[in-house]
C-alpha positions, 0 to 999 in steps of 0.5 A: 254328315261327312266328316270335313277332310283334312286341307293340304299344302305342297312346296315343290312336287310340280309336273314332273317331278317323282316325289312329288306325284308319289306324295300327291297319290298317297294324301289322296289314296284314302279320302281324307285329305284334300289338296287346296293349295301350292307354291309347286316351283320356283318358276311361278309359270310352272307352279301355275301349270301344275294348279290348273293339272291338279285342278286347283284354284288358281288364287290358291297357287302362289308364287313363294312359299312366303306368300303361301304361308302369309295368304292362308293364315288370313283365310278363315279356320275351315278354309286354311290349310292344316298342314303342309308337306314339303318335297322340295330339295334338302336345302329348302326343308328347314326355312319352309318348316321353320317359316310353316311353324311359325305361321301356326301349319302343321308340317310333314317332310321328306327326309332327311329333314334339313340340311345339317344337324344344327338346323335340325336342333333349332327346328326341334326347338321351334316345334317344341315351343309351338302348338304344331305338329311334325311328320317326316316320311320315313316310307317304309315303316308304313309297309304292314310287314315292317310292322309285324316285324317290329312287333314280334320282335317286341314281343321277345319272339327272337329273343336277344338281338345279335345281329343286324344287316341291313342292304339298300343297293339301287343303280340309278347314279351307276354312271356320269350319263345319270347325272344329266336328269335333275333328281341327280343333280341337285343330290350331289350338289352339297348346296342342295343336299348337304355333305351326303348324296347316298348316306343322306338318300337312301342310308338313312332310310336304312338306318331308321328302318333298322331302329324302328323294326329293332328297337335298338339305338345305334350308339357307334359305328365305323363308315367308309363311303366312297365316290366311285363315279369319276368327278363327285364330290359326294358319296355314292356308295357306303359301308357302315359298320354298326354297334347298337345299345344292347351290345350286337353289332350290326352292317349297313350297306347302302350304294347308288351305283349296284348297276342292275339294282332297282330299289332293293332294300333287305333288312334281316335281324338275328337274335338268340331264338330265331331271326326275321327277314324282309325285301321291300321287293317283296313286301308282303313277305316276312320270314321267320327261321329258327335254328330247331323249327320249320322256317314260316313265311308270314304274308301280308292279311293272313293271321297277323299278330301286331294290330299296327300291321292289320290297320295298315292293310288294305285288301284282302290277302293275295292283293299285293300292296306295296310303296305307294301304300306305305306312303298313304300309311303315313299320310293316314296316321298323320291325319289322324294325329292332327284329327286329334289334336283338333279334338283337344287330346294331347297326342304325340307322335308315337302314338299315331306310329308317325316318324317325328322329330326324334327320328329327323334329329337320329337321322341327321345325325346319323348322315353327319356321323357317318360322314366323319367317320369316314373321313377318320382313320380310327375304327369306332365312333361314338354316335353323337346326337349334339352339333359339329 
C-alpha cells in the first residue's frame, strides 16, 4: 500500500510571486507532500486564479486565512491539512502561525519569523504550550556541503575556531529604478518588514549559516548598516562585526546594493588546523586549506564523512544540485518530523536537522540587535535574546 503524503496549506505565494513558486517546487520535488489547499492572496479573484493554475479544488481555495484555518479543522483527520507554510510578507508571519497553532496545524515559515522579537517570544510560548510543530526555512543549512561543513568542523577536524567571515552581497535594490517591482516594496516598508530590509533579508540568513556550520553563538558585536539608496528608510547595506562564545571574533557583510552581484553568499571558517571554504554559487564545492598540507577540494556525492550530508544528496557525483534542492531538503526533514509525531515518538527539531523556533528567536534578534547597535556610538554589544 502507498504510503498517504503529507497534505499542505499556503498563505501568500500566488501566480507571480518568486518565493512562492520556489517553496511550491521544493514540497513537491520528492513526492511527499501534496498541496490540497490555499488562501494565495489578499484579492480572493487572485487567490482563485492561482487554485485553478495549481489545479486545486476550488472549495479548498479561501478568501482569508481566517477561513482557511476554520474550514480545514472541520474536515476530517485524512482530509485536513498537516501543515501550513507561510510566504507572505514580514508582517503577516505571526498572527498566520499564531491563529494556524491554535487551530491545531502544523506550520513552516519563511524567515525572518515575525516582525519583531516580541512577537517571536510570544510565538515561541504558543508552540511550546501546544502539541505543533514549527519549521522556518533557513535554505541554505539544507545544501549537503553546508553539512559536511558543520560536521568535520564537529569533529575537531579545524581545530579551535578563530575566525569567521561570512559575505552575502546581491544587486537587486542596487538603484531607485528597483524599487518599482513588489518584492522591493514591501522590504523597505518597515509596515511590512520590520525596522530591517538587508539585515532582516539576507544577514540573518548569513548569521545562521554562520551558528549552524560553527556551531558557536554569536554573544556580541558592533554594526553599522546604511541606506545608501537616496530616499530609504531602511538599511540596504550592513557591516557587523561579530564576537562569538568561544572568544574569536568574526565579520559579516551583507549588501543589496553590490551591483553586479547576483546571489553570492561565502562563508570561510578558520581554526587553529585548518579552515573551510563555501559559495552557495558553487554549491557542490567545499575546500579545505591547511597551513602544512595540500588544500583538498571536497565535491558534492564523492566520499563524504557526515550522513546528514549524504541523505541530503540526490544524484550521483557530477550532477550539480543547488537551491532549489536545498529547499526540498528542509521540506523533506519537516515531513519527517511530522511522520513521527503522527507515529507517537517524541521528536524535536534538532533531530530532523529542521531550523525551529530557537533559531526564529537567534535570528530576530539577531536583526533588532544589530539595528541598535548601529544606531549607537560605542563599540561592542552584548547580544541580547530578551525584548526591547
Amino acid at each position: 500500500m502507498n504510503k498517504a503524503r503529507i497534505r499542505m496549506g499556503m498563505i501568500g505565494g500566488a501566480e507571480g510571486a518568486f518565493i512562492g513558486a520556489v517553496h511550491r517546487i521544493a514540497a513537491r520535488l520528492d513526492g511527499l507532500i501534496d498541496l490540497v489547499a490555499g488562501s494565495f492572496s489578499s484579492d480572493p479573484a487572485r487567490s482563485q486564479s492561482t487554485a485553478t493554475m495549481l489545479g486545486i479544488d476550488p472549495a479548498r481555495c479561501y478568501d482569508t486565512y481566517q477561513d482557511m484555518f476554520q474550514e480545514e479543522a472541520k474536515l476530517a483527520d485524512n482530509q485536513r491539512i498537516d501543515f501550513v507554510v507561510i510566504v507572505t510578507p514580514n508582517h503577516l508571519h505571526f498572527p498566520i502561525a499564531k491563529l494556524a497553532i491554535e487551530s491545531g496545524f502544523h506550520v513552516l515559515s519563511d524567515k525572518p519569523a515575525t516582525l519583531n522579537l516580541q512577537e517571536a517570544r510570544a510565538l515561541q510560548t504558543l508552540i511550546n504550550s501546544s502539541d505543533c510543530l514549527y519549521g522556518l526555512t533557513h535554505t541554505y543549512t539544507g545544501y549537503p556541503m553546508v553539512k559536511e561543513a558543520r560536521y568535520r568542523i564537529a569533529q575537531g577536524q579545524l581545530g579551535a575556531i578563530r575566525k569567521v567571515v561570512v559575505e552575502y552581497s546581491q544587486g537587486w535594490l542596487a538603484t531607485q529604478e528597483d524599487e518599482a517591482g513588489k518584492q522591493a516594496q514591501w522590504r523597505l516598508d518597515a509596515t511590512k518588514a520590520g525596522i530591517s530590509c538587508c539585515i532582516a533579508d539576507i544577514g540573518v540568513h548569513a548569521a545562521n549559516l554562520v551558528e549552524y556550520v560553527s556551531g558557536l553563538a554569536i554573544e556580541a558585536l558592533c554594526a553599522d548598516l546604511n541606506h545608501v539608496v537616496p530616499g530609504r528608510t531602511l538599511d540596504d547595506d550592513g557591516t557587523v562585526l561579530l564576537r562569538f562564545d568561544n572568544g574569536c571574533k568574526g565579520v559579516l557583510l551583507a549588501s543589496q546594493i553590490a551591483l553586479g552581484e547576483e546571489n553570492n553568499l561565502n562563508l570561510r571558517i578558520y581554526g587553529d588546523k585548518g579552515s573551510l571554504e563555501w559559495s552557495q554559487m558553487e554549491p557542490n564545492s567545499l575546500w579545505l586549506k591547511s597551513h602544512n598540507a595540500p588544500t583538498t577540494l571536497l565535491r558534492a556525492g564523492v566520499a563524504l564523512q557526515s550522513e546528514a550530508a549524504r541523505n541530503a544528496l540526490r544524484t550521483p557525483a557530477g550532477h550539480p544540485e543547488g537551491y532549489l534542492e536545498a529547499f526540498a531538503n528542509i521540506y523533506v526533514n519537516f515531513t519527517k518530523l511530522i511522520e513521527a509525531k503522527k507515529a507517537g515518538r517524541a521528536v524535536n527539531n534538532h533531530q530532523f536537522d529542521v531550523p525551529g523556533i530557537e533559531d526564529a528567536i537567534r535570528g530576530m534578534a539577531f536583526i533588532e540587535n544589530a539595528v541598535e547597535a548601529s544606531s549607537k556610538n560605542t563599540k561592542w554589544h552584548t547580544f541580547k535574546l530578551d525584548e526591547r
